[in-house]
Phi, psi and omega in degrees: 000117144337080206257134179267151145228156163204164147350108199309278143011291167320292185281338207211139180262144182255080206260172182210166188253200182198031181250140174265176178301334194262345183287327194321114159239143193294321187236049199276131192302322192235149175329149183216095179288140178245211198256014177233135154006265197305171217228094180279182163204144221249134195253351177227171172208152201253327191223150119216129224163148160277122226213180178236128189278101170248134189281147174266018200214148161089253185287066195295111195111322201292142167253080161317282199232161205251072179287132148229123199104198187283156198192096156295148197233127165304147158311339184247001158292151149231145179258146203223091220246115170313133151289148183288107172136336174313100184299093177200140138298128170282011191247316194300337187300302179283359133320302214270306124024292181304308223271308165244022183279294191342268168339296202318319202263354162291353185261354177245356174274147189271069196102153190265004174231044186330159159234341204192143156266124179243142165011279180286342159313281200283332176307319186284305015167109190270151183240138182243140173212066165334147171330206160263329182288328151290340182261347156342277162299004142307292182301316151322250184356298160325318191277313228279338186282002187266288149003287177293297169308347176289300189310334167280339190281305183300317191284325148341293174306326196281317165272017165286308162267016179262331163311285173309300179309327189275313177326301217281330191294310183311304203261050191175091190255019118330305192260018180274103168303312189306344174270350204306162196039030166254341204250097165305140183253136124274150180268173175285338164280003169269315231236020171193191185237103184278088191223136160236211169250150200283124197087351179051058187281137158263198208240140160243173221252001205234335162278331174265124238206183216251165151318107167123337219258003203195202157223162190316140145268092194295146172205200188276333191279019177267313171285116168227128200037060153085029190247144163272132143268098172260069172270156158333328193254334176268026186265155156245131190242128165221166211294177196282336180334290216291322203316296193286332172305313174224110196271356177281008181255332190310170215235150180260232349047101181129305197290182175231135186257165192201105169287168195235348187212149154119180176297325160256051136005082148127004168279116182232180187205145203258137152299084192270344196224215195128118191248343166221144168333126153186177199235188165222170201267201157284344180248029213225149156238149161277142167231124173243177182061035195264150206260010180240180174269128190309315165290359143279332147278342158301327184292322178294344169273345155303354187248147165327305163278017151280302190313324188266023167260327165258014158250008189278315210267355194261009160099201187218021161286215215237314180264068153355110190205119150298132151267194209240356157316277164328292163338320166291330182303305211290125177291130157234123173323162167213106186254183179315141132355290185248036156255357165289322183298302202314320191273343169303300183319289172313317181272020168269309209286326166309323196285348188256337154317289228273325198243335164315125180273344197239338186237307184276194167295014142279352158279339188284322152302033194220313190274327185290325169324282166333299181297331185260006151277322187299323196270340159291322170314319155318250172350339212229349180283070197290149150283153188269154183270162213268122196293152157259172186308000000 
């Protein structure tokens, strides 16, 4: 088929708002596009029309939104509204908008540290414009794959507190009628081996060596949803030296690691595998030896009344920080043996719905991702015409 190009510039007018950050009213009737994702909302509107939102400032390349109806725009946004009479669809636009502006315009920025977009910058921006009945059908294909993935997002969300709600109800033997006089109490340092690193040694730069060359240094960004992630781009390696330096730290199978300092204060995560020597870091504590099944006290160190016991106790500074003194103090329930399995179980099948990469909706969502960049990339790989002589 015969794909025309012309210009951004050409096809579509090109604009800014004039509303600031002090315009925001929280329950404000219309959207308050800024120069980020989120979506404020605004008590006036400045346009209405469809229109594609890009910030000119910050995510330099990024298409955040898809505007239709009345809407107000940061100053430092631009809005970018098809002209009338044009053949362009504004949805294929902002496809196509998605798929390649980032490259175009980052090869036209001045430095690997862009700061700002100008005008005249997005008018050259080349457009291809294929028939209307083709970029229709993009679009169709497109929505539907936008669609599905929302649509996966939700059923996420939704089992995330239906995750959360079953824990916190599970784990919270107040209200367990059906247990009373079944539930023994321990503080946690009765019921493990409570270890950090001693002095709160740190890392100097003569310790941290490549992969292969040392073992994980566990730290918080290694947990993600009470889970480790040890892939390769989030691990730190330190020498077999530092390794060996504290061996009451080395990491089991079995054990459970817990920060202990910082802004993510109380994120833990159960060891179920391990495929190389590690350790943890400074701001991390281990609890080994534990005298219940270790994944029923990690989930329980996941519930609210542990969690807010342990942010009673981590002091009133700038920094959030436990000793490991306190951290033994903090109470845990203990019920039968196999009402610890049942609860294991159940909040196991969640945890593999909900946070699994190989099994649950986040693989499914991960692989629906994939599929809908190859057909956008397809769909959207206009050939460019050939210049003449």
């Amino acid at each position: 088929e015969k794909v025309e190009w012309k210009t951004l510039g050409e096809v579509a007018e090109i604009g800014t708002g004039s509303s600031n950050r002090q315009d925001e009213t929280e329950n404000g009737s219309y959207p308050f596009y800024v120069r980020s994702k989120n979506v404020l909302r605004s008590s006036n509107y400045q346009f209405d029309e469809t229109a594609i939102i890009i910030p000119g400032e910050g995510g330099i390349g990024d298409i955040f939104h898809y505007a239709e109806g009345k809407y107000a725009l940061h100053q430092r946004a631009y809005r970018i509204k098809v002209n009338t009479g044009n053949e362009l669809v504004p949805k294929f636009l902002f496809y196509y908008m998605t798929n390649a502006f980032k490259p175009f315009i980052l090869a036209r920025c001045v430095g690997a540290t862009a700061t700002s977009i100008r005008k005249p910058m997005l008018a050259v921006f080349p457009i291809p414009i294929p028939p209307l009945r083709v970029q229709s059908r993009i679009v169709e294909i497109l929505d539907k794959f936008t669609q599905l993935e929302a649509e996966l997002e939700a059923e996420l969300e939704a089992r995330n507190k239906q995750y959360d709600f079953y824990r916190n109800r599970l784990l919270d033997f107040a209200l367990r009628d059906d247990l009373k006089g079944q539930v023994e109490w321990k503080t946690l340092g009765e019921m493990c081996n409570v270890v950090g690193r001693i002095g709160f040694r740190g890392y100097t730069r003569n310790d941290l060596v490549e992969r292969g060359e040392g073992a994980i240094s566990i730290s918080p960004t290694n947990i993600v949803n009470q889970n480790l992630n040890l892939s390769a781009e989030k691990n730190t390696y330190i020498s077999w030296e530092k390794y060996n330096e504290s061996p009451e730290i080395m990491i089991r199978v079995g054990d459970i690691v817990l920060v202990k300092t910082g802004s993510t204060i109380g994120k833990v995560a159960i060891i179920r595998e391990l495929n190389e020597k590690a350790t943890i870091n400074p701001q991390m504590v281990v609890l080994k030896e534990i005298s219940c099944l270790p994944a029923y006290l990690a989930y329980y160190v996941c519930t609210p009344n542990f969690q807010l016991r342990l942010k009673s106790l981590s002091g009133q500074g700038s920094v959030p920080n436990i000793s490991q003194a306190k951290l033994k103090t903090i109470p845990i329930p203990l019920p039968p043996l196999s009402e610890q399995r049942r609860i294991v179980d159940i909040l196991d099948r969640f945890d593999t719905l909900t946070n699994s990469i190989s099994e649950g909706l986040p693989r499914e969502i991960a692989l629906r991702r994939k599929q809908y960049e190859y057909y956008r990339d397809a769909l959207l790989n206009f050939p460019r015409p050939t210049p003449t002589a």
